[in-house]
LOTI-251783 format. One record per residue (C-alpha): residue in three letters; x, y, z; residue number from 1. Coordinates in steps of 0.25 Angstrom, whole numbers, plus 5000, padded with zeros to 4 digits. Layout:
N
<site type="ALA" px="X" py="Y" pz="Z" seq="NUM"/>
...
# end
This chain:
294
<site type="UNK" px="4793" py="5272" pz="5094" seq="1"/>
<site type="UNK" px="4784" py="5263" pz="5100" seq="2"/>
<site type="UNK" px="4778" py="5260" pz="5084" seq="3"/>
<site type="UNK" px="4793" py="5255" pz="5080" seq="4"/>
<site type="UNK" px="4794" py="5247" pz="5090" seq="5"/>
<site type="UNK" px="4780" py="5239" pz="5087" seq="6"/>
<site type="UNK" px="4786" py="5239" pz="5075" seq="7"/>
<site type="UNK" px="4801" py="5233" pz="5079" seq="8"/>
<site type="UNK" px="4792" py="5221" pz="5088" seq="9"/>
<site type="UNK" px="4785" py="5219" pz="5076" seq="10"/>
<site type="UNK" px="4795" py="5218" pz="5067" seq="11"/>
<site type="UNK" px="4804" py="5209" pz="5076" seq="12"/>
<site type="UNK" px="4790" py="5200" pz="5078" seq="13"/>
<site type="UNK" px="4788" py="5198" pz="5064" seq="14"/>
<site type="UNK" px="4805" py="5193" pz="5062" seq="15"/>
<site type="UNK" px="4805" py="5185" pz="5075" seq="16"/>
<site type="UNK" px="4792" py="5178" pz="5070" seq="17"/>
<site type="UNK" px="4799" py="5176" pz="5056" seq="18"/>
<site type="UNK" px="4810" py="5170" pz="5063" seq="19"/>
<site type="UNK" px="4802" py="5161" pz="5069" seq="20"/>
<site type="UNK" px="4793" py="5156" pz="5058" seq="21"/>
<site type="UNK" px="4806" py="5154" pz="5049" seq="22"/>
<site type="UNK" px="4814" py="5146" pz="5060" seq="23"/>
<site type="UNK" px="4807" py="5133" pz="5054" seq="24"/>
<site type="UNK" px="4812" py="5136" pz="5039" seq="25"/>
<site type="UNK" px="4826" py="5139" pz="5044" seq="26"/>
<site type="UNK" px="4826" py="5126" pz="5052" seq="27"/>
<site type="UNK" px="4820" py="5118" pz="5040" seq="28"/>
<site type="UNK" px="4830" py="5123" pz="5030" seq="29"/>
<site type="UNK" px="4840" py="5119" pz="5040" seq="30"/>
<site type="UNK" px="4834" py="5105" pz="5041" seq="31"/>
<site type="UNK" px="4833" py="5105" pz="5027" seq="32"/>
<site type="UNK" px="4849" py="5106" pz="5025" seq="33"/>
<site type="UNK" px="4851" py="5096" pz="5038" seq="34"/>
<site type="UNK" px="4841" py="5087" pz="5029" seq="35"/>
<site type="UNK" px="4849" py="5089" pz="5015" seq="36"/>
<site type="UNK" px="4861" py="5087" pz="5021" seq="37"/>
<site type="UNK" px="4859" py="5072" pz="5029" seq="38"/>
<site type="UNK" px="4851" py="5069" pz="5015" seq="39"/>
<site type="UNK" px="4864" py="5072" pz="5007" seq="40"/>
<site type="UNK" px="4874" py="5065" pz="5018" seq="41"/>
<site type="UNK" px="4865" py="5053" pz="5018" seq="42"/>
<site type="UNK" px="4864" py="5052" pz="5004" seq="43"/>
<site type="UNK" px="4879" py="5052" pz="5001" seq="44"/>
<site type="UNK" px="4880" py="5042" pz="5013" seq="45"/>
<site type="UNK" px="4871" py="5032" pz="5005" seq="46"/>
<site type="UNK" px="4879" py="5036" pz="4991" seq="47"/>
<site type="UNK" px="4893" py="5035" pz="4997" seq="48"/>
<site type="UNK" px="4889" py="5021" pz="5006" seq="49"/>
<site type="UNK" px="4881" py="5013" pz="4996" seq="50"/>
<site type="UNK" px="4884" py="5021" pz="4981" seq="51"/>
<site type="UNK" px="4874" py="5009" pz="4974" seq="52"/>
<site type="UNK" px="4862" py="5014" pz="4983" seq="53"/>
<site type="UNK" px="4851" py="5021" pz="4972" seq="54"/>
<site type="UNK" px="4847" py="5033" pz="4975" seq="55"/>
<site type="UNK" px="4833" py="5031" pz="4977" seq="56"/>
<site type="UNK" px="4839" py="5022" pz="4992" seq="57"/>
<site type="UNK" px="4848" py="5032" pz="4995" seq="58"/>
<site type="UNK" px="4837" py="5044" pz="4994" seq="59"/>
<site type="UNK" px="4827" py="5033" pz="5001" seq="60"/>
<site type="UNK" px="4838" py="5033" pz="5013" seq="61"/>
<site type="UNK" px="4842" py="5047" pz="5013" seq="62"/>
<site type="UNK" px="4826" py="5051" pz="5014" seq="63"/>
<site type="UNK" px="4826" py="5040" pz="5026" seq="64"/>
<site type="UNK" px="4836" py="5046" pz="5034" seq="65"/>
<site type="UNK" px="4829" py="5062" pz="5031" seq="66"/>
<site type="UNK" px="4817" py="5056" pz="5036" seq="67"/>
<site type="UNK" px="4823" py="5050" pz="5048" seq="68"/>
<site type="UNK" px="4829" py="5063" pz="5052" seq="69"/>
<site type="UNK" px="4816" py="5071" pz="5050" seq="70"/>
<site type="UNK" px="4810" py="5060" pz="5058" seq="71"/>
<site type="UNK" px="4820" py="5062" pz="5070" seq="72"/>
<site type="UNK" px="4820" py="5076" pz="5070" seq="73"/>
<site type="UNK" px="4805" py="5083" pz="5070" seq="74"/>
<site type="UNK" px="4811" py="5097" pz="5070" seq="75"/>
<site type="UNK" px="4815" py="5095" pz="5054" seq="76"/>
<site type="UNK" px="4801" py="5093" pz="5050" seq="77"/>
<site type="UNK" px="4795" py="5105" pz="5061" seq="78"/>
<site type="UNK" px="4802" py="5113" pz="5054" seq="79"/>
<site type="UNK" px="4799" py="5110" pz="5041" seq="80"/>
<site type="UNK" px="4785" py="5110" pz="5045" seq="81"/>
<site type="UNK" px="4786" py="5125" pz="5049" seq="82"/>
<site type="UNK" px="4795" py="5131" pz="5039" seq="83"/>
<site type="UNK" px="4790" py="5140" pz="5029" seq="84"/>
<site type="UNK" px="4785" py="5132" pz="5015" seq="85"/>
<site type="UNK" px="4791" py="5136" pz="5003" seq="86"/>
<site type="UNK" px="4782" py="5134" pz="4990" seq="87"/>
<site type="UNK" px="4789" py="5129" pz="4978" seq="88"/>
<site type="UNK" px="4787" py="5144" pz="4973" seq="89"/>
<site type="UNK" px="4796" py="5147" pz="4984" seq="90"/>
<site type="UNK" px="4807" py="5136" pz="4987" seq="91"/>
<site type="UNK" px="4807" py="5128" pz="4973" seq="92"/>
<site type="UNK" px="4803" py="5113" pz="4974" seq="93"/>
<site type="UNK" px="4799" py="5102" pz="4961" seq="94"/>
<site type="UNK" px="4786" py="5101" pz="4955" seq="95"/>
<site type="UNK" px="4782" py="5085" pz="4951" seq="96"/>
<site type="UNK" px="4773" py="5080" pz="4944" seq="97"/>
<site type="UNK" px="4768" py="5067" pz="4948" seq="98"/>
<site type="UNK" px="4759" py="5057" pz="4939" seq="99"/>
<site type="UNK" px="4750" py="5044" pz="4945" seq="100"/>
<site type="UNK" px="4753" py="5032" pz="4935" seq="101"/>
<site type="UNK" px="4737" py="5029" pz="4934" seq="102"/>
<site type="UNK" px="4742" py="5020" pz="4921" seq="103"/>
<site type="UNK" px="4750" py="5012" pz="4932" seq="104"/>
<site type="UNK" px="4738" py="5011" pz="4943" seq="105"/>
<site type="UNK" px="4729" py="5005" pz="4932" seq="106"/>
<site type="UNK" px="4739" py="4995" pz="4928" seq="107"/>
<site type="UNK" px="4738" py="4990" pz="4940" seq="108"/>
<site type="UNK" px="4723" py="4992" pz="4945" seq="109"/>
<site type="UNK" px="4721" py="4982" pz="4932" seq="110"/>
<site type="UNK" px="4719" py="4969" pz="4935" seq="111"/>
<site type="UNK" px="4725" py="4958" pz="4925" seq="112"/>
<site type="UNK" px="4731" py="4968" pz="4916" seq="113"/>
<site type="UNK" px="4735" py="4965" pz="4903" seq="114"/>
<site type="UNK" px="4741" py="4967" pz="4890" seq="115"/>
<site type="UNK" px="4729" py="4976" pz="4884" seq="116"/>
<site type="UNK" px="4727" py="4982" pz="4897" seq="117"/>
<site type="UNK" px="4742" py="4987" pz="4899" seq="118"/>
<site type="UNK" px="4741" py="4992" pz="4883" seq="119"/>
<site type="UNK" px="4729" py="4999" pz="4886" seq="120"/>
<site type="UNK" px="4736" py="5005" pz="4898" seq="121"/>
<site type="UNK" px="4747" py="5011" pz="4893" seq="122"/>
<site type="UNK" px="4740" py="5016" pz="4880" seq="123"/>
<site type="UNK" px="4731" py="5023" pz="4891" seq="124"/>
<site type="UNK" px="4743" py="5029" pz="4900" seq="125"/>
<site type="UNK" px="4751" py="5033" pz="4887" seq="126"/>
<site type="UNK" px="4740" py="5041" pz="4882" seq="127"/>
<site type="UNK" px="4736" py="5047" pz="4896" seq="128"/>
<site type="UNK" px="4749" py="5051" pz="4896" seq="129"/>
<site type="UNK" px="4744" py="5063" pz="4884" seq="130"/>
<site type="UNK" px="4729" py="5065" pz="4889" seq="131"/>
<site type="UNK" px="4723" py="5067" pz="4902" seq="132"/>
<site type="UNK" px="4711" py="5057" pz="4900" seq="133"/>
<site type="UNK" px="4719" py="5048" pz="4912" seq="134"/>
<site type="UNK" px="4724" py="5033" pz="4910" seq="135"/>
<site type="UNK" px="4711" py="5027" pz="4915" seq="136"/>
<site type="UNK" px="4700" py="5034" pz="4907" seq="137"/>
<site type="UNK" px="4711" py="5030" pz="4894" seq="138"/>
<site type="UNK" px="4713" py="5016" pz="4899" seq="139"/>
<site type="UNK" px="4698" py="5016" pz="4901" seq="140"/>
<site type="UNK" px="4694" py="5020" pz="4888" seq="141"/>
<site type="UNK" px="4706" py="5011" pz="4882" seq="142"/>
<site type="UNK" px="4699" py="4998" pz="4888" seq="143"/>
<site type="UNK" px="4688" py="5001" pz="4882" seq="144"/>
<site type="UNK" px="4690" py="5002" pz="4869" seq="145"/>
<site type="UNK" px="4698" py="4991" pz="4870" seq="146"/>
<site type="UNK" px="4685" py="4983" pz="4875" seq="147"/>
<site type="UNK" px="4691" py="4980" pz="4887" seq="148"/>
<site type="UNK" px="4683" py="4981" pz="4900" seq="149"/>
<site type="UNK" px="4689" py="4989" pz="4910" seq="150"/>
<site type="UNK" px="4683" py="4977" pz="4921" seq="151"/>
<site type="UNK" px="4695" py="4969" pz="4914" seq="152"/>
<site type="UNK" px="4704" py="4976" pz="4921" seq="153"/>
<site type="UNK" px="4700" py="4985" pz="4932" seq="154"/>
<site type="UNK" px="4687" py="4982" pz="4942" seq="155"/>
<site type="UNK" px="4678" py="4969" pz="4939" seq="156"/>
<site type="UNK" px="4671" py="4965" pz="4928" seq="157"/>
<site type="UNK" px="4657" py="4969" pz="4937" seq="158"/>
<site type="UNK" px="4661" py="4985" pz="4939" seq="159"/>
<site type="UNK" px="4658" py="4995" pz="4927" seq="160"/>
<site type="UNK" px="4668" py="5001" pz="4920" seq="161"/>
<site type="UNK" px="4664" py="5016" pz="4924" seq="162"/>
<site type="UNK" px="4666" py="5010" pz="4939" seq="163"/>
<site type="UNK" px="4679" py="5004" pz="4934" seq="164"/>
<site type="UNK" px="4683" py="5018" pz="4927" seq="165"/>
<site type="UNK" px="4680" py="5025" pz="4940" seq="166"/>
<site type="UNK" px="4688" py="5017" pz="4949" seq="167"/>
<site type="UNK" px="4701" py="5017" pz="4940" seq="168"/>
<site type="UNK" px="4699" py="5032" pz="4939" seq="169"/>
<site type="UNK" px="4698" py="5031" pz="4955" seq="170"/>
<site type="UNK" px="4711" py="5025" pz="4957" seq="171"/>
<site type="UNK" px="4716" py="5034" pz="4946" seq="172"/>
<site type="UNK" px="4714" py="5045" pz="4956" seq="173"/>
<site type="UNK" px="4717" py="5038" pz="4969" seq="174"/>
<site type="UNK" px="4730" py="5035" pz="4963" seq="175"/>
<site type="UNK" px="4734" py="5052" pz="4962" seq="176"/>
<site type="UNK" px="4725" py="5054" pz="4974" seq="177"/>
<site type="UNK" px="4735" py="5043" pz="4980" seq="178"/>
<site type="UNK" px="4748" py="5048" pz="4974" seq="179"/>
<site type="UNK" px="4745" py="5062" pz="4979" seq="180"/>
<site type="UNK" px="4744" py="5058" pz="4995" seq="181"/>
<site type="UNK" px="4756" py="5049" pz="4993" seq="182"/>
<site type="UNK" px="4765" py="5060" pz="4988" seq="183"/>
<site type="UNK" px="4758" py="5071" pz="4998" seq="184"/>
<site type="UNK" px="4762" py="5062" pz="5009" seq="185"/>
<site type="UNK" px="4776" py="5060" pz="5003" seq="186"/>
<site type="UNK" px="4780" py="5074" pz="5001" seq="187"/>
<site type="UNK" px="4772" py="5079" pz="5015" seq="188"/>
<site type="UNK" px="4781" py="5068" pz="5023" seq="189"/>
<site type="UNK" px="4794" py="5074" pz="5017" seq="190"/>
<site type="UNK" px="4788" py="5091" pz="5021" seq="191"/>
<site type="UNK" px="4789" py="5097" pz="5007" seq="192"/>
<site type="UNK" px="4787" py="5111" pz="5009" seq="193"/>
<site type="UNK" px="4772" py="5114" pz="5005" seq="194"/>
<site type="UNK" px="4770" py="5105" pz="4995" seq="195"/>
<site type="UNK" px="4760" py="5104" pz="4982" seq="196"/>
<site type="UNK" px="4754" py="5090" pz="4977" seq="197"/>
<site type="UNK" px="4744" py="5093" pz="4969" seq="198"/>
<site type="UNK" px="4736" py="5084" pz="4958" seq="199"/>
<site type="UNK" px="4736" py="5087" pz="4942" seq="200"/>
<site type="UNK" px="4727" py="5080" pz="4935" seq="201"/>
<site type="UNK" px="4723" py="5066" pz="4935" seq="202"/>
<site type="UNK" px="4736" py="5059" pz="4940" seq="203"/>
<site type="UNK" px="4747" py="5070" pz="4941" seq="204"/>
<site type="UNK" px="4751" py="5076" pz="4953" seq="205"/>
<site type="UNK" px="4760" py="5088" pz="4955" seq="206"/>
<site type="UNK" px="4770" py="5088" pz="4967" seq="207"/>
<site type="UNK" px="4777" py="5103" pz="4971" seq="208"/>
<site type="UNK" px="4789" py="5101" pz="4980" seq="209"/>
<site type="UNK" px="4795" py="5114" pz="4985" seq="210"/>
<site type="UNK" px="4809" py="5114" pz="4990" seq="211"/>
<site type="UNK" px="4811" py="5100" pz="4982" seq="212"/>
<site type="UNK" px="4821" py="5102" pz="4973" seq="213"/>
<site type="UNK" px="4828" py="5088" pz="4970" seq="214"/>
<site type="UNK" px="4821" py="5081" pz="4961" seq="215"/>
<site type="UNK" px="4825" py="5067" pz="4968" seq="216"/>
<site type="UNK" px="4819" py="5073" pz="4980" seq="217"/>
<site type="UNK" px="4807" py="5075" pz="4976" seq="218"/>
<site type="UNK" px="4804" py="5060" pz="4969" seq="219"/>
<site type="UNK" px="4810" py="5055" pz="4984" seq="220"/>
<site type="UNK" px="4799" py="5062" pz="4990" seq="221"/>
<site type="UNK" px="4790" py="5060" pz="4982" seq="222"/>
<site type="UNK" px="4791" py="5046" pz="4976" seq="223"/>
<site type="UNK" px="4796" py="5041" pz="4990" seq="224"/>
<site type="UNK" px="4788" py="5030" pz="4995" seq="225"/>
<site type="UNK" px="4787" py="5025" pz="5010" seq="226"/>
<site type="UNK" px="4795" py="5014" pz="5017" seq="227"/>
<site type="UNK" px="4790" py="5003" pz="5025" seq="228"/>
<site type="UNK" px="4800" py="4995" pz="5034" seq="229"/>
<site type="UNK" px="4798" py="4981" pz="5042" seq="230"/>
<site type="UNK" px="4804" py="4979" pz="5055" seq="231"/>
<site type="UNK" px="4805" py="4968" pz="5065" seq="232"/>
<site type="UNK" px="4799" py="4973" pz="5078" seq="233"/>
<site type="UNK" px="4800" py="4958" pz="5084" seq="234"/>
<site type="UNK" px="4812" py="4954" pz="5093" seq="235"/>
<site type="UNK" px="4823" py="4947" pz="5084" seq="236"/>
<site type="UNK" px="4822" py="4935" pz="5092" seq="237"/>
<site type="UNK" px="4808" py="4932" pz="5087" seq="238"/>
<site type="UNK" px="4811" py="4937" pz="5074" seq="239"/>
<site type="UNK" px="4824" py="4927" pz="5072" seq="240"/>
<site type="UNK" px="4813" py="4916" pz="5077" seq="241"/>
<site type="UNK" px="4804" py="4920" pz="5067" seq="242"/>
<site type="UNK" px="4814" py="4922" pz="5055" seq="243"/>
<site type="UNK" px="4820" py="4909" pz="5057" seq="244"/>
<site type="UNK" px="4806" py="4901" pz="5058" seq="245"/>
<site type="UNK" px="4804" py="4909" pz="5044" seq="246"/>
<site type="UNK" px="4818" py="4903" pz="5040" seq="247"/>
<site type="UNK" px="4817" py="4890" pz="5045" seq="248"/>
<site type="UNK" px="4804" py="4889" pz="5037" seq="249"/>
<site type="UNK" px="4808" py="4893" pz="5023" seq="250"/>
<site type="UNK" px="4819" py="4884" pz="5025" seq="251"/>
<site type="UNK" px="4810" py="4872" pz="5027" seq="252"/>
<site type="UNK" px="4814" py="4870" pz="5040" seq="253"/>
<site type="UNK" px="4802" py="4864" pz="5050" seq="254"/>
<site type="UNK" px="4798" py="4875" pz="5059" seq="255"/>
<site type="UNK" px="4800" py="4875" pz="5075" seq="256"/>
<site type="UNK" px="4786" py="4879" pz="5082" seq="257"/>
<site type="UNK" px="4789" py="4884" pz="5094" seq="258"/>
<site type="UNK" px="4775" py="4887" pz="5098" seq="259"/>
<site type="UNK" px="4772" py="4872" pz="5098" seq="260"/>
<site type="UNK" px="4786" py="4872" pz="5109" seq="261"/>
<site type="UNK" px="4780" py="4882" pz="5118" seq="262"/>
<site type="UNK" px="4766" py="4875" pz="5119" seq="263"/>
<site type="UNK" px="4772" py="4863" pz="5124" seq="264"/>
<site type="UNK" px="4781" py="4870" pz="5134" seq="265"/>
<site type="UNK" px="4769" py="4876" pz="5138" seq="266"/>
<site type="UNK" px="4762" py="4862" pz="5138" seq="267"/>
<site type="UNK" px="4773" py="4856" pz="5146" seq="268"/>
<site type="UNK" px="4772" py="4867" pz="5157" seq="269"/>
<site type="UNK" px="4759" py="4864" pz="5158" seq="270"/>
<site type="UNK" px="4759" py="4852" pz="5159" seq="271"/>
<site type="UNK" px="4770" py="4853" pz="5170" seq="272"/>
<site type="UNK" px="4762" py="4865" pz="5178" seq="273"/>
<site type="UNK" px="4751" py="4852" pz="5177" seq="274"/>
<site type="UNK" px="4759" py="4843" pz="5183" seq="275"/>
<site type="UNK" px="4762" py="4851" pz="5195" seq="276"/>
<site type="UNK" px="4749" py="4855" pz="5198" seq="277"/>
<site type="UNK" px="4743" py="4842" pz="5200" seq="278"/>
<site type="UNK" px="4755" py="4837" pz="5209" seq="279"/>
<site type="UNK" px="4752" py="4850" pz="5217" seq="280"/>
<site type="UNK" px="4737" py="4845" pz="5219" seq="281"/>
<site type="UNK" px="4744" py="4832" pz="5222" seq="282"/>
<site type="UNK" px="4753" py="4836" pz="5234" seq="283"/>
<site type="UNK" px="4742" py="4846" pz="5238" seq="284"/>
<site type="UNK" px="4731" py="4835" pz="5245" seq="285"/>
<site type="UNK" px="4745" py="4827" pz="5251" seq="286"/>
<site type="UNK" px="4748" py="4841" pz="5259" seq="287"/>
<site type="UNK" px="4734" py="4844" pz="5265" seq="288"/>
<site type="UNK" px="4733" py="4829" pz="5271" seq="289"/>
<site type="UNK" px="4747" py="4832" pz="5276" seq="290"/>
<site type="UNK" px="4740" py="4844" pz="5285" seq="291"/>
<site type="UNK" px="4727" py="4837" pz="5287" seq="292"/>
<site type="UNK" px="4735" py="4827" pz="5294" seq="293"/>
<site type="UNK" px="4742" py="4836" pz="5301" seq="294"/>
# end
């Protein structure tokens, strides 16, 4: 008897323990329809109030207000922290491959590009495009047999080409290196479920998304970029002075200093503070006579 009952207290630990360690995913999926649901109310909202809006505004918004309420409420991302992860073998999700436009990042490390330069580039990039000898080493070997020096467009004229080849193939691979971090960060800010970014190759990189199923939701997070807003923090009396100096100038209207205003205020005080003191050191003498009399 006394063996079944270890066995029931066992038992019962082992599900009151389940219980416990499923509570965050029953809370996430929870969050995850209260989620859905503002995303879709707020998106019809936009639709219905401004039906011109593009839809890459009305996503922008939509993912504003999201992150707003994850912001307000830390209980969404907790439990989304401790939930159980779902692989993509379990749950489902998209699979992207990414590609770095290397051709790109050389047009513009170039300096003075031009007409043979953006012939030979394109040559390079088309034919990189069937091989895996990469855009640079093709360009490279382009220029050369073209008779070109590689100093005419990248480095200066003093630095070999071998340096010049090794720094171009440098920023080739800071550029994927870059492009990697940058979409880490992306989809690690959004709390994708065990995600797997992972480089192929010399430029490509492969992006595993489980539980991303819409494929306009997973260029949002992916290709979303950050936003950067200016605010007045000054009082709006300072600020109208300043705006309307600003006008007053571009209209060619002469400007007021007020500094010059101030000093001269200051000035005169000064000068009356002066003024007074001296006629104090005056009436002072007149009163001690007045006692030594006495």
């Amino acid at each position: 008897m006394k063996e079944f009952r270890f066995r029931i207290v066992l038992i019962l630990g082992a599900i009151a323990l389940s219980v416990y360690l499923l509570l965050p995913t029953y809370r996430d999926y929870q969050n995850s329809e209260r989620l859905e649901k503002i995303r879709t109310h707020v998106a019809d909202s936009l639709k219905t109030a401004n039906p011109d809006m593009s839809e890459d505004r009305v996503m922008s918004i939509v993912e504003s207000k999201i992150d707003s309420v994850l912001s307000a409420d830390q209980s969404i991302r907790e439990a989304r922290a401790q939930r159980v992860k779902l692989g993509l073998d379990l749950q489902g999700g998209m699979r992207v491959v990414l590609e770095v436009d290397t051709g790109e990042l050389l047009r513009k490390l170039a300096k003075e590009p031009d007409e043979k330069f953006n012939r030979l580039l394109d040559q390079a990039i088309a034919e990189d495009r069937q091989t895996d000898e990469g855009v640079v080493t093709i360009l490279v070997r382009k220029l050369r047999e073209s008779g070109t020096r590689l100093s005419r467009y990248f480095g200066n004229i003093r630095d070999d080409e071998d340096d010049i080849v090794s720094d171009l193939e440098q920023q080739a691979e800071d550029a994927v290196t870059r492009a990697r971090e940058i979409i880490t960060n992306r989809v690690d800010q959004y709390g994708v479920a065990e995600p797997t970014i992972q480089r192929q190759g010399s430029r490509r990189i492969i992006v595993e998304l489980p539980g991303v199923a819409n494929e306009e939701e997973a260029r949002q997070l992916i290709q979303s970029t950050a936003l950067l807003e200016f605010k007045i923090v000054r009082d709006p009396e300072f600020t109208f002075m300043v705006m309307t100096k600003v006008d007053n100038v571009l209209a060619g209207k002469p400007a007021v200093d007020t500094t010059d205003a101030s000093g001269d205020t200051t000035t005169a005080a000064a000068e009356a503070d002066a003024t007074d003191a001296e006629d104090a050191a005056e009436t002072e003498p007149a009163t001690d006579s007045l006692f030594d009399v006495a």
